[in-house]
N, C-alpha and C positions, 0 to 999 in steps of 0.2 A: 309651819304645818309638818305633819309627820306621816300624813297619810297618803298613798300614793293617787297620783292625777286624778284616774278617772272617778275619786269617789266622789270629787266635785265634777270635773268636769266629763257630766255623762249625756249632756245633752237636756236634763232638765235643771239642776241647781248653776250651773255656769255652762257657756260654748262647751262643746265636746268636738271631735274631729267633722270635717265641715265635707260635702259632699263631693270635695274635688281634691280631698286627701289624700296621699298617697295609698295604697293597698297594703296592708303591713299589717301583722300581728304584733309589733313593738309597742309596750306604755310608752306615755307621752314622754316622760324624762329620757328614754333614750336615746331622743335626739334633741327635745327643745330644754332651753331652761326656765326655770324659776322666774328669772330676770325679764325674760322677752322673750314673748313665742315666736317670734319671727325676727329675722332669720332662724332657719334651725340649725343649731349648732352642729350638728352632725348629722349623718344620715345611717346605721348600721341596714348594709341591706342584705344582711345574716336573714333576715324574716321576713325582705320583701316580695313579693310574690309577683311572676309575671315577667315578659320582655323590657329592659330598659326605657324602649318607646313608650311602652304604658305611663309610666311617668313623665321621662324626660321628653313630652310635645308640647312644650312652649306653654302649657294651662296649667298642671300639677307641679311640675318643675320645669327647669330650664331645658329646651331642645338644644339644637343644633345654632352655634351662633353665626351670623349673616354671612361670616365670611370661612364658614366650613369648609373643606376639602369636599367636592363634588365626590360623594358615594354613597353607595345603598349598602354599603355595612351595617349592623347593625353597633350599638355602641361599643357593645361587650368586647367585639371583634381586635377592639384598639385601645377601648381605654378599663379601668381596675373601679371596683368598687369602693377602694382605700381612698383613691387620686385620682383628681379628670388629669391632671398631667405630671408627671410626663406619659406620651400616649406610647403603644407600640403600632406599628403601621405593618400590615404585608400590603406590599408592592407589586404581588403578582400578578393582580388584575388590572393593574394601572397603566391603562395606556398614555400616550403623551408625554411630555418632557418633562424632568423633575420642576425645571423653573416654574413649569407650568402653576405648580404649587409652593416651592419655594423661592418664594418671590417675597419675604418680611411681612407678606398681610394676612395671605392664608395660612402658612405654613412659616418656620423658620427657616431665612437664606441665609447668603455669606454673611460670615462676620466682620467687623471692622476691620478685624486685622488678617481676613481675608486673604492669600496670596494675590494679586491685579493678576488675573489671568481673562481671557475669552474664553475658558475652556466651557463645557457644557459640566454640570454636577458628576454627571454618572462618568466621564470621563476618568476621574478619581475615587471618586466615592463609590462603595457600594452601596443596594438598596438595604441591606441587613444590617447595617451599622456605618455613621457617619464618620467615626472615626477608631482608629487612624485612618488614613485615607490608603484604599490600594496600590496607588500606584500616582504617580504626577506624571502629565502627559506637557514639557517645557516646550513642545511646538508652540503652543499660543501666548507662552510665558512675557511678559515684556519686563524690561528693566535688565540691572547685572542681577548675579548667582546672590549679591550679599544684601541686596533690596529684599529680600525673599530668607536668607540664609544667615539671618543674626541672631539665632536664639529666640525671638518671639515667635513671628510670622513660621517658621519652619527651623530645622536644626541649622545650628551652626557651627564653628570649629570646636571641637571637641579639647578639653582641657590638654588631654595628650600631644595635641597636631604639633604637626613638623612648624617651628617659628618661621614665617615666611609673611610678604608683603602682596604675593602675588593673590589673586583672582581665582575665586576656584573652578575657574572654566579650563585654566591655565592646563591644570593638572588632571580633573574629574571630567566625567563628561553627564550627559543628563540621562541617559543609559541607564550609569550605575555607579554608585559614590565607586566603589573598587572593583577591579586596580587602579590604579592614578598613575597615571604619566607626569614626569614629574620632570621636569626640566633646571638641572644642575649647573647652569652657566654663570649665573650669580650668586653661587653658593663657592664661600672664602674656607671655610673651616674644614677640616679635615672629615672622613666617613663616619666617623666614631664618634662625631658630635652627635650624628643623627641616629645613624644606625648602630644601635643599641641596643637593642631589643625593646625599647622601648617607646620612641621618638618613632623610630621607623624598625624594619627586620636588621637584625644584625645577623653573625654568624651561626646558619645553622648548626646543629649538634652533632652532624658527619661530616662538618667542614674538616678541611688540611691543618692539621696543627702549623701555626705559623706563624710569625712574629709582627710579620707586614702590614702594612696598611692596605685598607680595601682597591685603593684606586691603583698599586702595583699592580693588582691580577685584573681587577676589572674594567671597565668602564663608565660611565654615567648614561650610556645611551641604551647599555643592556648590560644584566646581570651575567650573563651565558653567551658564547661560549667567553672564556676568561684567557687573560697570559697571565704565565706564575713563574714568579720569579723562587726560583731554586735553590738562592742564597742564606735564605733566613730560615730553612729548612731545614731538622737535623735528624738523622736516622737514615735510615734504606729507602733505594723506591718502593719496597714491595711493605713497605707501613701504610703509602696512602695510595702507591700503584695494584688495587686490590680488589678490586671491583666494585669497592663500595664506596669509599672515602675520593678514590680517583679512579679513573678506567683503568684496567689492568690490561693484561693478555688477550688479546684475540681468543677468536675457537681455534683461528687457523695457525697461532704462534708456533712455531719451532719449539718441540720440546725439549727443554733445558734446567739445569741446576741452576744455574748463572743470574747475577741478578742484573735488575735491567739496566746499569751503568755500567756493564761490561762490553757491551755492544752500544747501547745507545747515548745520546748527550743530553742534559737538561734543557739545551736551546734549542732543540730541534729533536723530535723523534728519528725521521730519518734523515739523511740516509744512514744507514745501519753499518758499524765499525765491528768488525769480526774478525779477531786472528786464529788461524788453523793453524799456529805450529805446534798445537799437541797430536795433531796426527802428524804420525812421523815414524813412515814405510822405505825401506830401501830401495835404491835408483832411483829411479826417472818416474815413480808415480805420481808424482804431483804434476810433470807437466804433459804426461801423455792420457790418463785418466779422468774420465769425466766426473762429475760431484756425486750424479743419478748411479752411475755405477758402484758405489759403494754406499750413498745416503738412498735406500728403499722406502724410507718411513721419513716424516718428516719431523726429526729426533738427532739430539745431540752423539747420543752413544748411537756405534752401530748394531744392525744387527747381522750377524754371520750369517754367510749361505750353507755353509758348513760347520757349525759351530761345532760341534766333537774335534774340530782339527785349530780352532780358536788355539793364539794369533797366527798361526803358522800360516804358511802359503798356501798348504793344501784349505787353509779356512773359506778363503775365495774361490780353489784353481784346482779343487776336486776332479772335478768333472773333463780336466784338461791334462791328468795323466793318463799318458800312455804304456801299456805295459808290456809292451814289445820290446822294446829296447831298455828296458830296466832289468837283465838276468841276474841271476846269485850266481847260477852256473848253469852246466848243458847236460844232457844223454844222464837222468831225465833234464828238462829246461824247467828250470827253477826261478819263480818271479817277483820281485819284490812290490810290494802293498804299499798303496799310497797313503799309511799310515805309517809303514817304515819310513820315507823318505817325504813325510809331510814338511819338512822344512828345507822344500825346495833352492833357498838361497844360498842357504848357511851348507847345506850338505856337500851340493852337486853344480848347480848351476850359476853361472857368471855370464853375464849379456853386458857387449860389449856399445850397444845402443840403446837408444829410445824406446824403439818400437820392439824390443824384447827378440827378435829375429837373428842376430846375429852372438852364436855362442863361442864364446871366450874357453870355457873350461863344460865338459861332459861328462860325465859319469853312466858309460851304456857300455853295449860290447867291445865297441872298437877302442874303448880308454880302458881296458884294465892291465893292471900290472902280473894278473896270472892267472889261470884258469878258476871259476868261481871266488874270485877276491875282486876287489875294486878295481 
């Protein structure tokens, strides 16, 4: 036949739609077929008219089946007019425990392959989505880490992982897969097996350039702080003594030209090796003078208290000429300037001690060889 449904079936030449039909403006082929009007093959409810109830009450079509989820949603709320399943659910108004529903008869529970846990659903799962799961709460866990952690039931070692025999309780904790403590006492092979950057971290990219093996400078019980051996090292401290690559200088360092193995050793920072024979003052200053009396700044070079008279003796000892007894000549008295006679040592004076007190040779009134001459 070519002609559609209801030219027969109008209710007087054949059956037509029967009193407890669904509500619909659809011809009949839109949902049944040719073959068998019942079941109807589809339902398009593009043109059905009305709440879902109106149909779906157990008389027009199917309601709610015996073992529904206790709610006065209405259908729309959860399920499509495409597919009764799969359904979407809000949880918001649902009081009671998820089991209460997911329990395999109402609702879908765990699965076979299930973690064995007591936990309660919502403990991990959210109501929004089953999975992934938010979070694993391994208080109620029973079994080891690898019952649970083979690649079916939950993740397992990762193609990458460090080749080990151990437990991954050994190293993880339930916390948080990372960082892993990792315990090194059974491991034969040198660092560089593991730590590679691959396997495990190897050498960052402001490590010490270095020839050595990881366990020279480190430990296996902590990365930091390290010992480094300074043999296999080549270049200056101040390549990786820098402040980036390795600590450099204090704020409070002494400032200096010098590099840092002029004073210090590679085995030990301090104590601190420093020779002062490049200062080098006549007599006895080195052992009657204090360091603070010439080091003002805490700096290699000094700085002069007199620098216009810089090196000379007046550079320090300005302030400790006298000009009384320094004449040229008398009537008028004529006096010489502690710029003339700025090199107090070399000129005039010879001290025959330490404490600079006792003078050996003078140059004032009572030493001269004639009137206004020396």
């Amino acid at each position: 036949m070519t002609a559609a449904c209801a030219s027969c079936h109008n209710g007087a030449i054949a059956t037509g739609k029967g009193v407890t039909h669904i509500a619909s403006t659809s011809t009949c082929e839109a949902c049944h077929s040719t073959a068998r009007f019942e079941p109807a093959t589809r339902v398009d409810h593009a043109e059905v008219t009305g709440s879902c109830a109106s149909c779906h009450n157990g008389v027009v079509a199917a309601g709610k089946s015996a073992n529904h989820i206790a709610s006065g949603n209405a259908c729309g709320d959860c399920h499509s007019t495409n597919a009764w399943t799969p359904a979407t659910f809000d949880h918001a108004s649902v009081t009671g425990q998820c089991f209460s529903c997911h329990n395999a008869a109402i609702a879908t529970g765990k699965g076979v392959t299930h973690i064995a846990s007591l936990n309660n659903c919502e403990v991990c799962h959210s109501t929004l989505r089953f999975s992934p799961a938010t979070r694993v709460d391994h208080t109620a866990v029973v079994g080891t880490c690898s019952s649970c952690h083979n690649g079916v039931v939950a993740s397992g070692k990762m193609a990458g992982h460090l080749p080990t025999g151990n437990a991954c309780d050994d190293c993880h904790t339930t916390s948080a897969w990372t960082p892993a403590l990792f315990d090194h006492t059974g491991v034969s092979s040198p660092c560089t097996s593991c730590h590679n950057g691959t396997t495990a971290t190897g050498k960052s990219a402001d490590h010490v350039l270095t020839s050595a093996q990881c366990d020279t400078g480190h430990s296996t019980l902590a990365w930091s702080p390290a010992r480094f051996d300074h043999d296999a090292v080549t270049g200056s401290c101040s390549n990786c003594h820098n402040g980036a690559t390795a600590t450099g200088k204090p704020g409070n360092h002494f400032t200096t030209t010098l590099q840092c193995d002029s004073c210090h050793t590679t085995t030990d920072w301090s104590p601190i090796l420093f020779t002062h024979s490049s200062a080098n003052y006549p007599g006895n200053h080195r052992s009657s003078v204090g360091c603070l009396d010439c080091h003002t700044t805490n700096a290699e070079t000094l700085t002069w208290q007199f620098a216009a008279y810089q090196p000379d003796c007046a550079g320090c000892h300005a302030n400790d000429f006298k000009r009384g007894p320094h004449k040229k000549g008398e009537n008028p008295d004529v006096f010489y300037t502690v710029g003339e006679l700025r090199d107090c040592s070399g000129a005039c004076h010879i001290y025959s001690d330490a404490a600079f007190t006792q003078i050996k040779k003078s140059r004032n009134g009572e030493h001269r060889a004639n009137a206004g001459g020396f």
